[in-house]
Chimera marker file (.cmm) of the C-alpha trace (Angstrom):
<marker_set name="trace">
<marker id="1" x="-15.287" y="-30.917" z="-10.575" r="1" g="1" b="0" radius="0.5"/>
<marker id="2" x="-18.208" y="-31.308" z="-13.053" r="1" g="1" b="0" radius="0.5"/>
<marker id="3" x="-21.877" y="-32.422" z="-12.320" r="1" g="1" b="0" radius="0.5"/>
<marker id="4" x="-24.212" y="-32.247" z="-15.252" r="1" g="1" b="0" radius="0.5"/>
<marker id="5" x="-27.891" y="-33.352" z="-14.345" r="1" g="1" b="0" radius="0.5"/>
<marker id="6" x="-30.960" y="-33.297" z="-16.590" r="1" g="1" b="0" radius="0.5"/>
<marker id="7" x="-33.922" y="-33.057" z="-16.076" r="1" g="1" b="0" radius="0.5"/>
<marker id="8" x="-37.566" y="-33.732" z="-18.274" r="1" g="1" b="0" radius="0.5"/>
<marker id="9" x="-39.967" y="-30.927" z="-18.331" r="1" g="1" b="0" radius="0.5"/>
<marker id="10" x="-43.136" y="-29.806" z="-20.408" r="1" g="1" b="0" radius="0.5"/>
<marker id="11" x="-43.730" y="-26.475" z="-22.248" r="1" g="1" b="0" radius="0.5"/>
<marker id="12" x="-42.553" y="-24.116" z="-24.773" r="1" g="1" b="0" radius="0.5"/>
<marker id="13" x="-39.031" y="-23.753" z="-24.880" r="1" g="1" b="0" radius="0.5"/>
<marker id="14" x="-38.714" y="-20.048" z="-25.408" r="1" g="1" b="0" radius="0.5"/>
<marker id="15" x="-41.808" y="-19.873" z="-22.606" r="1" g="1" b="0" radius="0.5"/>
<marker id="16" x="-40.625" y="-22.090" z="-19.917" r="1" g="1" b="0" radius="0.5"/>
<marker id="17" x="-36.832" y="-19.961" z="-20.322" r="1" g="1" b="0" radius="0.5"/>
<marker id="18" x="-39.021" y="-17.014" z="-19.071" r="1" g="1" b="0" radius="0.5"/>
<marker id="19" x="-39.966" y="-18.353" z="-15.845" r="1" g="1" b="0" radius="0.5"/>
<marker id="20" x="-36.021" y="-18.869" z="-15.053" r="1" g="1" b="0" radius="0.5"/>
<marker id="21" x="-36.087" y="-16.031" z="-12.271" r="1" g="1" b="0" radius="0.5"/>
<marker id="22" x="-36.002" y="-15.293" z="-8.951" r="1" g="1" b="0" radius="0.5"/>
<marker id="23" x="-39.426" y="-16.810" z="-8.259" r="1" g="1" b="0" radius="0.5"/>
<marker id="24" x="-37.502" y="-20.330" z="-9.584" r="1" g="1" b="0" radius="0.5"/>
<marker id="25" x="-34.468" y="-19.401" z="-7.584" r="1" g="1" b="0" radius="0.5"/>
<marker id="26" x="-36.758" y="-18.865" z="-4.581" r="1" g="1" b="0" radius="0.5"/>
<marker id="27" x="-38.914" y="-22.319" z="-5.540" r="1" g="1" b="0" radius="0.5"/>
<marker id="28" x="-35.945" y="-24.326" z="-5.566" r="1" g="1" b="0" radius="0.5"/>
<marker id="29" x="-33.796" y="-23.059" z="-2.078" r="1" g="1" b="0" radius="0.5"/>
<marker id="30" x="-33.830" y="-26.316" z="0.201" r="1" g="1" b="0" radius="0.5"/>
<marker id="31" x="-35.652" y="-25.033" z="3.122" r="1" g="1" b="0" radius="0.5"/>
<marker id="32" x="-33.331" y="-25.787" z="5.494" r="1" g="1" b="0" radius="0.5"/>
<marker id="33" x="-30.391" y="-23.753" z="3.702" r="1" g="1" b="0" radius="0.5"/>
<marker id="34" x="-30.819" y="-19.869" z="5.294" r="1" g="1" b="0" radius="0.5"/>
<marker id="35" x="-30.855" y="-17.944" z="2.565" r="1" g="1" b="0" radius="0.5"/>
<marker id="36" x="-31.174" y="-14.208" z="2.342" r="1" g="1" b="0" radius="0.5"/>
<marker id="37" x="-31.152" y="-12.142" z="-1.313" r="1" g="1" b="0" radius="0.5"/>
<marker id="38" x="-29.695" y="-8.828" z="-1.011" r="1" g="1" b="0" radius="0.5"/>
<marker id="39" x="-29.203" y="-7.874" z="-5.142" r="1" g="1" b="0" radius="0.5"/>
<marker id="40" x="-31.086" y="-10.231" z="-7.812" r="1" g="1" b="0" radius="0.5"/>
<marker id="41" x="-31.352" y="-8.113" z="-10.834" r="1" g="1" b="0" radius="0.5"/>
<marker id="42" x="-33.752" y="-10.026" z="-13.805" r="1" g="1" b="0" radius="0.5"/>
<marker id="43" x="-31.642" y="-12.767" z="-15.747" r="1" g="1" b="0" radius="0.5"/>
<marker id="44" x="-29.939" y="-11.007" z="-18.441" r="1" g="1" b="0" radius="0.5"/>
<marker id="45" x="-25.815" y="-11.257" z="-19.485" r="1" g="1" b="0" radius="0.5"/>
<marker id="46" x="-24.357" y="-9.018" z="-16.702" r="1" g="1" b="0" radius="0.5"/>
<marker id="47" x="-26.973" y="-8.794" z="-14.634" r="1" g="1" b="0" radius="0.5"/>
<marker id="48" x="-25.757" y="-9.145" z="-10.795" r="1" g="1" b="0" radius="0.5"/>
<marker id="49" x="-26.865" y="-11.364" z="-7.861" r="1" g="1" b="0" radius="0.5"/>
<marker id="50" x="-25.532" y="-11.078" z="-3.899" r="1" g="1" b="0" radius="0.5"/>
<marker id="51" x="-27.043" y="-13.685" z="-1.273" r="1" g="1" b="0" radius="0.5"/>
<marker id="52" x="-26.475" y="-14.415" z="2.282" r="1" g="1" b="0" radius="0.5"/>
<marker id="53" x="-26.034" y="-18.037" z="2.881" r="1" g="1" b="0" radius="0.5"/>
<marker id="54" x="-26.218" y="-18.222" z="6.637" r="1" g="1" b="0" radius="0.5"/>
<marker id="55" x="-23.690" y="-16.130" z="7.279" r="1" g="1" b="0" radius="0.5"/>
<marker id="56" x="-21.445" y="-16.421" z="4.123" r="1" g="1" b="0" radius="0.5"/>
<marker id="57" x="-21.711" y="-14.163" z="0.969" r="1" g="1" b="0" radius="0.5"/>
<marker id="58" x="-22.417" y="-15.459" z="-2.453" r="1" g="1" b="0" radius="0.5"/>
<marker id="59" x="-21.992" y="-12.749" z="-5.242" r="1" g="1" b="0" radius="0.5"/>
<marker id="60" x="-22.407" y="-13.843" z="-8.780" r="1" g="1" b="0" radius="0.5"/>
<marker id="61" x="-22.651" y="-12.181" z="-12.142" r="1" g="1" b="0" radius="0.5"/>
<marker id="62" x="-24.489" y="-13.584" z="-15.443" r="1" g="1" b="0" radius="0.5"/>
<marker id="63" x="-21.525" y="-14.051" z="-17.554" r="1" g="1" b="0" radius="0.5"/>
<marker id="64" x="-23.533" y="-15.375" z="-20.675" r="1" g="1" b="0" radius="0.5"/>
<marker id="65" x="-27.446" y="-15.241" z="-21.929" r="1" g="1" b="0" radius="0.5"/>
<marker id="66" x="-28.471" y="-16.869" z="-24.708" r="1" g="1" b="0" radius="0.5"/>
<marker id="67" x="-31.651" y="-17.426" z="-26.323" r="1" g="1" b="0" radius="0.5"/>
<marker id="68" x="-32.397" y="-19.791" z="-29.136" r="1" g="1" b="0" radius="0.5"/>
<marker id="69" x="-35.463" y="-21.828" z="-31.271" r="1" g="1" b="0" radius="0.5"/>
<marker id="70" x="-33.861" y="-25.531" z="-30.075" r="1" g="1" b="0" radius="0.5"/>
<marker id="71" x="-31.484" y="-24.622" z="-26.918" r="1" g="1" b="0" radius="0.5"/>
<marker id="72" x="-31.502" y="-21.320" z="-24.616" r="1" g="1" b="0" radius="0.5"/>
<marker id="73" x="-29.113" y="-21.214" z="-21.361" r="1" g="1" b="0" radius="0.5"/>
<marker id="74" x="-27.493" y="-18.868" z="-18.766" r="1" g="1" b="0" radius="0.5"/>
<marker id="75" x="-24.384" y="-19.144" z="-17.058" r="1" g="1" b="0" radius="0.5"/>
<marker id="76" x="-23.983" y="-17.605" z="-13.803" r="1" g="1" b="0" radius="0.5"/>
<marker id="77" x="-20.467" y="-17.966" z="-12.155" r="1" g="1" b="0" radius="0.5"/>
<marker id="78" x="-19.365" y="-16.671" z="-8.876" r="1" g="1" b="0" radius="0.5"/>
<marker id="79" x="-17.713" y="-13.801" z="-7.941" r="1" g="1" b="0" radius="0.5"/>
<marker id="80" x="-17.329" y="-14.056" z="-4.171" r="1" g="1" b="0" radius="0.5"/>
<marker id="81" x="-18.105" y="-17.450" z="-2.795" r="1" g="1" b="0" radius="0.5"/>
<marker id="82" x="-19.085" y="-18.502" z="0.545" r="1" g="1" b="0" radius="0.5"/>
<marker id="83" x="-16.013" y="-21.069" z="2.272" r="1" g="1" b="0" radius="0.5"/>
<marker id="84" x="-15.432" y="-23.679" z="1.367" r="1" g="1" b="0" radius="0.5"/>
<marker id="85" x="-15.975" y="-22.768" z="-2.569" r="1" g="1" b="0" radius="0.5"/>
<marker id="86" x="-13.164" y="-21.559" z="-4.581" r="1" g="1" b="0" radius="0.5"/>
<marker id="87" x="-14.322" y="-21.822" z="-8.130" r="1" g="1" b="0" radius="0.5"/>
<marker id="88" x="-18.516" y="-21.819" z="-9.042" r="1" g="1" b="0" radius="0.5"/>
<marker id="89" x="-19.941" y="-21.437" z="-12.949" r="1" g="1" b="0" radius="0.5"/>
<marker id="90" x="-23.470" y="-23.074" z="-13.281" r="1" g="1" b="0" radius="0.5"/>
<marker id="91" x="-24.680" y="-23.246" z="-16.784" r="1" g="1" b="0" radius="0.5"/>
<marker id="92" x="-28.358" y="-23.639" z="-16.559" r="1" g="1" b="0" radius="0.5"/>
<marker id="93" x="-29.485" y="-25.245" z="-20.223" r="1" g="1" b="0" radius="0.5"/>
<marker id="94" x="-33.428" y="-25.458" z="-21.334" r="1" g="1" b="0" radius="0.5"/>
<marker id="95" x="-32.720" y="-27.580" z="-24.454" r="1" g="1" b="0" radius="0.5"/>
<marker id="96" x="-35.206" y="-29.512" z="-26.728" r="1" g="1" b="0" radius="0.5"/>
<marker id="97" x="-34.189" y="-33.306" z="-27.649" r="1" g="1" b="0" radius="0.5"/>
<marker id="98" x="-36.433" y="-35.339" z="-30.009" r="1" g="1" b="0" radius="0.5"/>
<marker id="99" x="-39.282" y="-33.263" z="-29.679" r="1" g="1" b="0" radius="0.5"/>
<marker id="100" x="-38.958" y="-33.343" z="-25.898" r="1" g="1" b="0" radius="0.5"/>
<marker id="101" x="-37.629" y="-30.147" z="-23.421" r="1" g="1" b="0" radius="0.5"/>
<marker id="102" x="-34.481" y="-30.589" z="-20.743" r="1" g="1" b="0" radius="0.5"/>
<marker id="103" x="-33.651" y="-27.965" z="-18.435" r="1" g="1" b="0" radius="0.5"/>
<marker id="104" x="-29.886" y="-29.647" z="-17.486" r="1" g="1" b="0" radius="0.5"/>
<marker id="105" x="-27.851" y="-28.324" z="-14.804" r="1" g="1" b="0" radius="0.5"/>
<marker id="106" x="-23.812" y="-27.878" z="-15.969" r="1" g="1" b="0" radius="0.5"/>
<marker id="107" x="-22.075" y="-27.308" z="-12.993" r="1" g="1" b="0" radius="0.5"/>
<marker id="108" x="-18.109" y="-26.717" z="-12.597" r="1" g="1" b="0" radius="0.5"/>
<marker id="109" x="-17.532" y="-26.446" z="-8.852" r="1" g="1" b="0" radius="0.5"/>
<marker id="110" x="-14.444" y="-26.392" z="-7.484" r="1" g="1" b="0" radius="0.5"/>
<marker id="111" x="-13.101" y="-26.357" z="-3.289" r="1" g="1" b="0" radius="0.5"/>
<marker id="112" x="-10.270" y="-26.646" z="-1.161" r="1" g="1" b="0" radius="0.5"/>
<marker id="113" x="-8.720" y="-30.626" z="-1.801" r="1" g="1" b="0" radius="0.5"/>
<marker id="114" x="-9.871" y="-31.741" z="1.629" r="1" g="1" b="0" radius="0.5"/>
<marker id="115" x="-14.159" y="-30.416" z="1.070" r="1" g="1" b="0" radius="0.5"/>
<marker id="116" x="-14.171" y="-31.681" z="-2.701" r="1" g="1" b="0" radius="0.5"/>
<marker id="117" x="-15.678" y="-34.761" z="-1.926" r="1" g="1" b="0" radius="0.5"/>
<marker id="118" x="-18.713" y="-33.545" z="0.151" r="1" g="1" b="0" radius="0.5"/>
<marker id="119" x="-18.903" y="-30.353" z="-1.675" r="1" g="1" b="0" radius="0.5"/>
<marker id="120" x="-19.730" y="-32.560" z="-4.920" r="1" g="1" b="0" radius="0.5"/>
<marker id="121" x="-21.806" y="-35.325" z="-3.280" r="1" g="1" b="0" radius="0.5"/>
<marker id="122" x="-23.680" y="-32.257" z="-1.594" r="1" g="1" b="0" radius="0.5"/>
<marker id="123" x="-24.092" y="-30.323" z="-5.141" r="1" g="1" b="0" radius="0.5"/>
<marker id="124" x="-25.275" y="-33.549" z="-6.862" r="1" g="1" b="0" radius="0.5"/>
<marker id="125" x="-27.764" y="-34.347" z="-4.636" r="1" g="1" b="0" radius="0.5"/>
<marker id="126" x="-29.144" y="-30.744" z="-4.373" r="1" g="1" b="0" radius="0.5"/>
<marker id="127" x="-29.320" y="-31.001" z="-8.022" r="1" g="1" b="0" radius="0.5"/>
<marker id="128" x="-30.959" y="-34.074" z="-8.367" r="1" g="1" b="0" radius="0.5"/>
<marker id="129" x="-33.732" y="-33.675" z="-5.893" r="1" g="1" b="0" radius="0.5"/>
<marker id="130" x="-34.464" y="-30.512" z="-8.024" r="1" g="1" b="0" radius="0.5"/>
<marker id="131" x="-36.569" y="-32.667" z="-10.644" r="1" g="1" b="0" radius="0.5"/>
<marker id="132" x="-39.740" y="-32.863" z="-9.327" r="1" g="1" b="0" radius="0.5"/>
<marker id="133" x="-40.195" y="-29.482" z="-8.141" r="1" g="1" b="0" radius="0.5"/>
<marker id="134" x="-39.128" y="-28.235" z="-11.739" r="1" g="1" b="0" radius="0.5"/>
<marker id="135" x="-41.790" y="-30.286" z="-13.147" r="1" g="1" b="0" radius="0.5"/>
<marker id="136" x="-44.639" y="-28.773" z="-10.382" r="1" g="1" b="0" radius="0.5"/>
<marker id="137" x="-43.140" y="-25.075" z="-11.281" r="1" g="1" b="0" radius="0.5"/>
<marker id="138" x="-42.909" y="-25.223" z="-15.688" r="1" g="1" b="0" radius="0.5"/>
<marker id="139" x="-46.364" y="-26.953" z="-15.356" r="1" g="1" b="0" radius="0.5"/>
<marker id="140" x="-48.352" y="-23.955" z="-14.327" r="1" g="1" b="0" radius="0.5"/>
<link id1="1" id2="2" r="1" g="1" b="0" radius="0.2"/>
<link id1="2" id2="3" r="1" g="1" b="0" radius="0.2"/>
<link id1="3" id2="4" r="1" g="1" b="0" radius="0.2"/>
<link id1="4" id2="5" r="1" g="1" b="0" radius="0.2"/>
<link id1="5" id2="6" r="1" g="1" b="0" radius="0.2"/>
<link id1="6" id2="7" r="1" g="1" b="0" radius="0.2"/>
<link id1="7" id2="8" r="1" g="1" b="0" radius="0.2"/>
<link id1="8" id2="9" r="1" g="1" b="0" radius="0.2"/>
<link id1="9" id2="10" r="1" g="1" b="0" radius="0.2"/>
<link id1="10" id2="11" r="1" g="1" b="0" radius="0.2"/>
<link id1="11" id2="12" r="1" g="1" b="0" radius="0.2"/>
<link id1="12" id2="13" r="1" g="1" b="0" radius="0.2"/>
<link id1="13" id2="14" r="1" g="1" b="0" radius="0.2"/>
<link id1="14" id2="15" r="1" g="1" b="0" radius="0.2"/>
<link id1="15" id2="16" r="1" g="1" b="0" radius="0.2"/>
<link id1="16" id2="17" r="1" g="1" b="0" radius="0.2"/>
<link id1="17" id2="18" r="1" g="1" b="0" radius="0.2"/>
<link id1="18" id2="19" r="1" g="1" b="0" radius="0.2"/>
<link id1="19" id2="20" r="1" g="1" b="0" radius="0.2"/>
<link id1="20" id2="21" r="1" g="1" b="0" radius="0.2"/>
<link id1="21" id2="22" r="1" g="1" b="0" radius="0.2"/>
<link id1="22" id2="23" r="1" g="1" b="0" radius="0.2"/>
<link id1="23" id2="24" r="1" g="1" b="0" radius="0.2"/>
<link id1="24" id2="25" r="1" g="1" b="0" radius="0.2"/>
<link id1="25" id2="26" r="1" g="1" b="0" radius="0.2"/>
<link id1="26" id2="27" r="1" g="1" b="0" radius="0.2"/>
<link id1="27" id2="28" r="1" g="1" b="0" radius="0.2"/>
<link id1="28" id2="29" r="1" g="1" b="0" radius="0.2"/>
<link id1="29" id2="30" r="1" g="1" b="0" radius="0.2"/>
<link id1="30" id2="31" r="1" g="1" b="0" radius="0.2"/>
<link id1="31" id2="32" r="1" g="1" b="0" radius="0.2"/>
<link id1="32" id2="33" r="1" g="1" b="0" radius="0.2"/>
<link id1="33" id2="34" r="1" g="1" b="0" radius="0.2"/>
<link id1="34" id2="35" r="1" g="1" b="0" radius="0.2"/>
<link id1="35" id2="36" r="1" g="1" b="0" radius="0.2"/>
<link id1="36" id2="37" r="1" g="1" b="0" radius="0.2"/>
<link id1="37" id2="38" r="1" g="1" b="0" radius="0.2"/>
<link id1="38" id2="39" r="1" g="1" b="0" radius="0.2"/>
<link id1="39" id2="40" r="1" g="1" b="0" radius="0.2"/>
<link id1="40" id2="41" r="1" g="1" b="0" radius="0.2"/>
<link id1="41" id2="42" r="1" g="1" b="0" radius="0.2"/>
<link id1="42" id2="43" r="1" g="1" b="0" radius="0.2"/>
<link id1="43" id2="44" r="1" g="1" b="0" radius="0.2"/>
<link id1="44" id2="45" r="1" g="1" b="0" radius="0.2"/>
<link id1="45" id2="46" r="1" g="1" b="0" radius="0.2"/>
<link id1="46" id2="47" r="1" g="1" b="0" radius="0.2"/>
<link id1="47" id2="48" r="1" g="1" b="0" radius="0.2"/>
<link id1="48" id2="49" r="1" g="1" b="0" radius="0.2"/>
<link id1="49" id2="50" r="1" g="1" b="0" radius="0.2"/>
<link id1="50" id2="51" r="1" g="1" b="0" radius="0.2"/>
<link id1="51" id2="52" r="1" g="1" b="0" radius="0.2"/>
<link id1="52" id2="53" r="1" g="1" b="0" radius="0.2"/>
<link id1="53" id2="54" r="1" g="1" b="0" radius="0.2"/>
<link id1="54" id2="55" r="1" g="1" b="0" radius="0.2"/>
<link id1="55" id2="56" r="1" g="1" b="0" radius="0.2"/>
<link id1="56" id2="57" r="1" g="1" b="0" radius="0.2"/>
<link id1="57" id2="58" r="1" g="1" b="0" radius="0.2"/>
<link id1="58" id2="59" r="1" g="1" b="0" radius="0.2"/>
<link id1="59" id2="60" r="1" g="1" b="0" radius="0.2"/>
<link id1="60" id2="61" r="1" g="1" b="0" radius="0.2"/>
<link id1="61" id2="62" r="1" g="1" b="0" radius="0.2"/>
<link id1="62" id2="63" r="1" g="1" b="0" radius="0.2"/>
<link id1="63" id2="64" r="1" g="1" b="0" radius="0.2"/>
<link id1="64" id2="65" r="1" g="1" b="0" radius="0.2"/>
<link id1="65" id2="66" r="1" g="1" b="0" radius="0.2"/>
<link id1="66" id2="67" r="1" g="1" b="0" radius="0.2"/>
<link id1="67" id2="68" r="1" g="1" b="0" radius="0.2"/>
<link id1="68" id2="69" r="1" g="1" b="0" radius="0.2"/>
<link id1="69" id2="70" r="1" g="1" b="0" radius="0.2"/>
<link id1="70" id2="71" r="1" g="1" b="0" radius="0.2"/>
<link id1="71" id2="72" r="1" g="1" b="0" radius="0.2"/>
<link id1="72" id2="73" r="1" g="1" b="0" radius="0.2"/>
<link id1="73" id2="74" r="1" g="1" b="0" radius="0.2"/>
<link id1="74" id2="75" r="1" g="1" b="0" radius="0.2"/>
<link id1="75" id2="76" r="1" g="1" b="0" radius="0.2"/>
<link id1="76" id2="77" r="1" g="1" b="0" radius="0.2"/>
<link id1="77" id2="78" r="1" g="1" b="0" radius="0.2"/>
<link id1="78" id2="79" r="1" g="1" b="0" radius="0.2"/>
<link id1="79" id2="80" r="1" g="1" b="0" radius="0.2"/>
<link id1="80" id2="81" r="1" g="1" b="0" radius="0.2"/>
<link id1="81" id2="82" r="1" g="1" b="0" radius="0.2"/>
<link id1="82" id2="83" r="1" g="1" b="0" radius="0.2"/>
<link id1="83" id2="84" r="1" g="1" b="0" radius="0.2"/>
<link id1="84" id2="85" r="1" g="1" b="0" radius="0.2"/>
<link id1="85" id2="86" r="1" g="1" b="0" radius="0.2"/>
<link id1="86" id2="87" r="1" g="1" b="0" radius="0.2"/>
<link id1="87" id2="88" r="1" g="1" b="0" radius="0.2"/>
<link id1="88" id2="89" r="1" g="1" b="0" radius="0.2"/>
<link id1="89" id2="90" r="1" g="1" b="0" radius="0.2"/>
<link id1="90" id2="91" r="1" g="1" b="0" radius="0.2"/>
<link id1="91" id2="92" r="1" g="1" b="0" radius="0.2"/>
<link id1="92" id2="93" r="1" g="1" b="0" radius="0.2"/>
<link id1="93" id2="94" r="1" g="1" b="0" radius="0.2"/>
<link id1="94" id2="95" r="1" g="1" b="0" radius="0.2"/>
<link id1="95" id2="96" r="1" g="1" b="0" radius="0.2"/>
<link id1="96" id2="97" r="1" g="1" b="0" radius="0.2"/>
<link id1="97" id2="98" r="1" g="1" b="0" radius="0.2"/>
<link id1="98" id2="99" r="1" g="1" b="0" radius="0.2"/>
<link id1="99" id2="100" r="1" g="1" b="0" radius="0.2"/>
<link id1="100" id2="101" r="1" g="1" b="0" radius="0.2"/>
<link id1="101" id2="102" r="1" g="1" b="0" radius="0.2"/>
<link id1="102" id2="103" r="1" g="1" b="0" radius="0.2"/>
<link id1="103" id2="104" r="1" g="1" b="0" radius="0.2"/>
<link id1="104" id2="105" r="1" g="1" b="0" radius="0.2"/>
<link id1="105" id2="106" r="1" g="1" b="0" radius="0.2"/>
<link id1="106" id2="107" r="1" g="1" b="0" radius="0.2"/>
<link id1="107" id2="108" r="1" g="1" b="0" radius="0.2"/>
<link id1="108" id2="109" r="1" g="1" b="0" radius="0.2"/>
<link id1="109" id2="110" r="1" g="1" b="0" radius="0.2"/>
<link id1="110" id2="111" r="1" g="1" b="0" radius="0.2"/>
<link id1="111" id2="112" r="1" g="1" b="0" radius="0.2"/>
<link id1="112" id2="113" r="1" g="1" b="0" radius="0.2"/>
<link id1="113" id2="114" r="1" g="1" b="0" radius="0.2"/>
<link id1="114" id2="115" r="1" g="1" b="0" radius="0.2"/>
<link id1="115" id2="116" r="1" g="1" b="0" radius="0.2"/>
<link id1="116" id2="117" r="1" g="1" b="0" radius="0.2"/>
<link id1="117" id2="118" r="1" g="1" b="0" radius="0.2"/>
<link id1="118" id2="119" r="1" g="1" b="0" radius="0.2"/>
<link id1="119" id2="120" r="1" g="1" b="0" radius="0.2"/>
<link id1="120" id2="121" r="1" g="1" b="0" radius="0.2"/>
<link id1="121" id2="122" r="1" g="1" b="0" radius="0.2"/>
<link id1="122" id2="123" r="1" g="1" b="0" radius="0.2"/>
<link id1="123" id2="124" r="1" g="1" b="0" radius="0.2"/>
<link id1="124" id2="125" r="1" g="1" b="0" radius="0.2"/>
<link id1="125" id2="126" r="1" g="1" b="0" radius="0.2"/>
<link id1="126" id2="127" r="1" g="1" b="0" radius="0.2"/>
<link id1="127" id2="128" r="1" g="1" b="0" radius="0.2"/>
<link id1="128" id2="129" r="1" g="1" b="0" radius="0.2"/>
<link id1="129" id2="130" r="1" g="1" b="0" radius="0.2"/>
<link id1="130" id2="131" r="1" g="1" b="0" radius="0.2"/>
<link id1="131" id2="132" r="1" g="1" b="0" radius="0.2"/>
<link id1="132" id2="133" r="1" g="1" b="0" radius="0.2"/>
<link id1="133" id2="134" r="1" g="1" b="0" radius="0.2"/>
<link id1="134" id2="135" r="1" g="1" b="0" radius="0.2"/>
<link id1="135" id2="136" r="1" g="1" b="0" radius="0.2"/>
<link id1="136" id2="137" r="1" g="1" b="0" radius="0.2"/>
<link id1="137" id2="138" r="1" g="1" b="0" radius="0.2"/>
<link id1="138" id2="139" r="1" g="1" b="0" radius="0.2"/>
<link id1="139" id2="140" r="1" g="1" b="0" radius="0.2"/>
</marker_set>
């Protein structure tokens, strides 16, 4: 399954690619989704991640980094995946468009048949609502 969401935000592209770190990954966790980081290395290709989602593990691995004058992006795809998961690569894109800067979201996501609906309706949302806190966070 695919979900690509963008979303409008201010800044220097090259600048606003800097703040994509744990601080944003902490910024962003919907509060009512337990989350506890065991490993989050700084964003680089390779770099490592482990979380506790309730009681699940997530462990991921930056599989790309790339940093350009008109787009920059990350990938980070999942190595172990908390159930009901089976497949996760998240693309994370800061991207400038007519003079204006997009941070979109490419998601592949993938779950057993019978969770695939929620699992995307639940991902989409998530992503969605993420707009206006990325605004408050590459404003300061």
């Amino acid at each position: 399954m695919k979900i690509e969401i963008k979303h409008k935000i201010s800044g220097d592209l090259k600048a606003q690619f800097k703040k994509m770190n744990k601080e944003l990954f902490m910024f962003l966790n919907p509060r009512f989704i337990p989350l506890k980081i065991d490993v989050f290395e700084e964003i680089s290709k390779n770099s490592i991640f482990r979380l506790k989602v309730m009681f699940f593990r997530w462990d991921g691995v930056i599989s790309e980094y790339v940093i350009d004058d008109n787009e920059s992006y990350f990938v980070d795809e999942g190595v172990k995946l908390p159930f009901p998961l089976k497949k996760w690569r998240h693309k994370h894109i800061l991207k400038k468009i007519d003079n204006e800067l997009f941070l979109i979201e490419d998601v592949e996501v993938d779950s057993y048949f019978i969770f695939r609906p929620f699992v995307k309706y639940f991902f989409r949302k998530m992503l969605e609502k993420r707009g206006d806190k990325y605004r408050v966070y590459f404003s300061n």
